[in-house]
C-alpha positions as CSV (number, residue, x, y, z in Angstrom):
1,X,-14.1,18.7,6.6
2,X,-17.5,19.4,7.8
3,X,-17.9,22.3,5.8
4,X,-17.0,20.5,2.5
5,X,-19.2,19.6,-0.2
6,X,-19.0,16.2,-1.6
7,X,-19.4,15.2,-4.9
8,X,-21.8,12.7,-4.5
9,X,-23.7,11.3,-1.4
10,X,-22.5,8.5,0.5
11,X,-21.5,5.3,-1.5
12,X,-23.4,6.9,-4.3
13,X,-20.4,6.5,-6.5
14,X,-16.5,6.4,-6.2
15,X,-14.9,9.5,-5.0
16,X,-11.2,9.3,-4.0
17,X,-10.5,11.2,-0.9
18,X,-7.1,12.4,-0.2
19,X,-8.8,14.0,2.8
20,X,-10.3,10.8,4.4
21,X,-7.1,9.3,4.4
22,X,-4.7,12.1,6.3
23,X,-7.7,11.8,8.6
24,X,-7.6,8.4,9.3
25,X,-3.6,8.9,9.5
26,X,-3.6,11.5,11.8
27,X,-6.3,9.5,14.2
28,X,-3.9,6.4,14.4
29,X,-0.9,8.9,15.3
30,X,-2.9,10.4,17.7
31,X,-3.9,7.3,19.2
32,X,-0.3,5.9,19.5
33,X,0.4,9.1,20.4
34,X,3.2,10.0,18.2
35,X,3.2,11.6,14.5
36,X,2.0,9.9,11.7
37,X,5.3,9.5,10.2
38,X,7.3,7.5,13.3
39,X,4.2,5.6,13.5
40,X,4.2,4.1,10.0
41,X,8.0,4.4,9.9
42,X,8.3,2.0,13.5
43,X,5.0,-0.7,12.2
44,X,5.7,-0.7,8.8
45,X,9.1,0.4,7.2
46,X,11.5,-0.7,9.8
47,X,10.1,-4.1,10.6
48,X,10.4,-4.7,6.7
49,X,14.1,-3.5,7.1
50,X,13.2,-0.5,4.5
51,X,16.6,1.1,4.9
52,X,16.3,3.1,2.4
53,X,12.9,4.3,2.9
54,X,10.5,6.8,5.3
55,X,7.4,8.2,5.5
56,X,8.9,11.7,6.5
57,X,10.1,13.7,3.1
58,X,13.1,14.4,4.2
59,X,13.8,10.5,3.8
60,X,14.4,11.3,0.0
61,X,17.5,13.0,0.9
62,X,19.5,11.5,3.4
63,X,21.8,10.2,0.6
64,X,22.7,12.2,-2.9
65,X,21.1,9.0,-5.0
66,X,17.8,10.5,-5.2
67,X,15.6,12.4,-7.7
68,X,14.8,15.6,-8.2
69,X,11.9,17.2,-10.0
70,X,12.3,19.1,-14.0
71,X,9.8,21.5,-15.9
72,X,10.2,22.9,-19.4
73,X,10.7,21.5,-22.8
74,X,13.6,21.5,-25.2
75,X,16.9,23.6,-24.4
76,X,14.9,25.2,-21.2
77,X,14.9,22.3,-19.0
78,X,15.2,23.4,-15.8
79,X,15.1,21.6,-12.0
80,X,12.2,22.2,-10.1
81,X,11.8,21.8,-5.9
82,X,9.9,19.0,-5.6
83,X,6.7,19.4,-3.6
84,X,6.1,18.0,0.2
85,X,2.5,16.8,0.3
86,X,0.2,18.7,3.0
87,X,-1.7,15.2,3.6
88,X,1.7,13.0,4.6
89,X,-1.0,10.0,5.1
90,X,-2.8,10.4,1.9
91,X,0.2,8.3,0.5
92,X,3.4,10.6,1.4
93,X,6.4,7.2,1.3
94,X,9.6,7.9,-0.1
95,X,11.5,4.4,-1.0
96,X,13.7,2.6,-3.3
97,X,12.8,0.0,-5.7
98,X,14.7,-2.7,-3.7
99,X,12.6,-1.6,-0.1
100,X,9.5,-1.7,-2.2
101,X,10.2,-5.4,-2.6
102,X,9.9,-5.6,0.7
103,X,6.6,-4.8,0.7
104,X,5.1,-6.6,-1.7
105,X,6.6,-10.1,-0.5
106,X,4.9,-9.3,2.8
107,X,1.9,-8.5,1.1
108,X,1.9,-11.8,-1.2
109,X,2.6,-13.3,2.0
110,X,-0.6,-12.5,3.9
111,X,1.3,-9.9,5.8
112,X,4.3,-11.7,7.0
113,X,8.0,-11.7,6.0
114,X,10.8,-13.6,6.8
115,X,9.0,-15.3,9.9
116,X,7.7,-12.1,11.0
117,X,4.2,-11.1,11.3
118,X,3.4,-7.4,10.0
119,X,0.0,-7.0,9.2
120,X,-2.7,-9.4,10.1
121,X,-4.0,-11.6,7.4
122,X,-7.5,-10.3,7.5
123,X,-5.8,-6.6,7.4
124,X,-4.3,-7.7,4.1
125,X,-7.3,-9.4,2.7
126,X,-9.3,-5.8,3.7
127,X,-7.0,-3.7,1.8
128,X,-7.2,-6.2,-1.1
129,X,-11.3,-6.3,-0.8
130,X,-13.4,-4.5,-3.4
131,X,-16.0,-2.6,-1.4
132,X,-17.1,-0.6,-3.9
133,X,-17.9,-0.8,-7.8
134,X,-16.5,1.7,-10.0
135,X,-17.9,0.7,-13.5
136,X,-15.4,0.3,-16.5
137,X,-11.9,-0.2,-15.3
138,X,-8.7,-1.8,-16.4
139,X,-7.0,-2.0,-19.5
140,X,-10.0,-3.7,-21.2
141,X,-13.0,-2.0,-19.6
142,X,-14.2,-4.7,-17.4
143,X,-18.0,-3.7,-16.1
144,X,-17.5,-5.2,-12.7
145,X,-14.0,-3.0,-11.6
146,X,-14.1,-1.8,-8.1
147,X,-12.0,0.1,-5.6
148,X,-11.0,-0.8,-2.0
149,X,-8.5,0.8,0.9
150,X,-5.6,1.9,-1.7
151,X,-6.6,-0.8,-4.4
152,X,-8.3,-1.0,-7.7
153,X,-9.6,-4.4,-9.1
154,X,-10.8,-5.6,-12.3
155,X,-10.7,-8.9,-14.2
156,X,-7.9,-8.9,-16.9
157,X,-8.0,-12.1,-19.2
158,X,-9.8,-14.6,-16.9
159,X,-7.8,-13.1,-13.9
160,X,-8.3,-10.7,-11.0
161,X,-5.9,-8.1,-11.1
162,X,-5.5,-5.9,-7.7
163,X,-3.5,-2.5,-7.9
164,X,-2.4,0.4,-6.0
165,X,-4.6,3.4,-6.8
166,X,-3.5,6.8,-6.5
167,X,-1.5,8.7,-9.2
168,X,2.2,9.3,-8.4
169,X,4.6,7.2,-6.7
170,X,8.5,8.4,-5.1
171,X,11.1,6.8,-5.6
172,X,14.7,7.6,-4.5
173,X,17.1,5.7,-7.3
């Protein structure tokens, strides 16, 4: 990393960084001391009760209900390998619709599910936090959108709307 070039100097403006975060994975596997995969897999999908879910690839086919990926147009569609990310902590999850909901109730409840405490509040309210302005953002354009750990914000008709960032999500069917 050292011998990158950024685009910008530090908080100058927003610059997603794939990098930073399989960085940041790979320093919390190595201080549990097991891969970045069984870690997130053991704190996050299996105290959820994600059965359907992982964040090893291979979890997108240890059933035949899963998707594959197509190129082409018209009578020369084809299927395609799909792709196994290099950075599995830049956002490398494979899950179901059904495990997804999961998530987000223990997200909309501060990090708790069914009694059970996941993430701490404050961890929650961090990943929700804007802590850094990107200018126009959201469907209207609002001035003031910013960008967080994995979120976007912006106001949308009097409220504040908080999403995932990033560009492609996995999902097995």
């Amino acid at each position: 990393m050292r011998y990158l070039q950024p685009g910008a100097s530090f908080r100058e403006r927003y610059l997603y960084s794939n990098a930073g975060y399989f960085i940041a994975g790979e320093v919390a596997a190595v201080v549990a001391n097991q891969s970045w995969e069984n870690l997130t897999d053991a704190r996050i999908i299996e105290p959820l009760g994600m059965t359907r879910s992982g964040a090893d690839y291979d979890t997108l086919y240890l059933d035949e209900n899963h998707i594959s990926g197509h190129g082409g147009t018209g009578d020369q569609v084809y299927t395609i390998p799909l792709e196994i990310s290099s950075l599995p902590p830049a956002g490398q999850v494979v899950s179901t619709g059904r495990d997804m909901t999961q998530w987000l109730r223990m997200i909309l409840a501060n990090g708790s599910i069914d009694g059970k405490q996941i993430l701490k509040p404050e961890t929650v309210k961090k990943i929700h936090a804007a802590s850094l302005p990107t200018g126009s953002g959201g469907p209207l354009g609002d001035p003031n959108a910013a960008t967080g750990l994995g979120c976007d914000s912006y106001n949308f008709l009097g409220e504040r709307v908080i999403e995932k960032n990033g560009a492609f999500c996995l999902f097995r069917l």
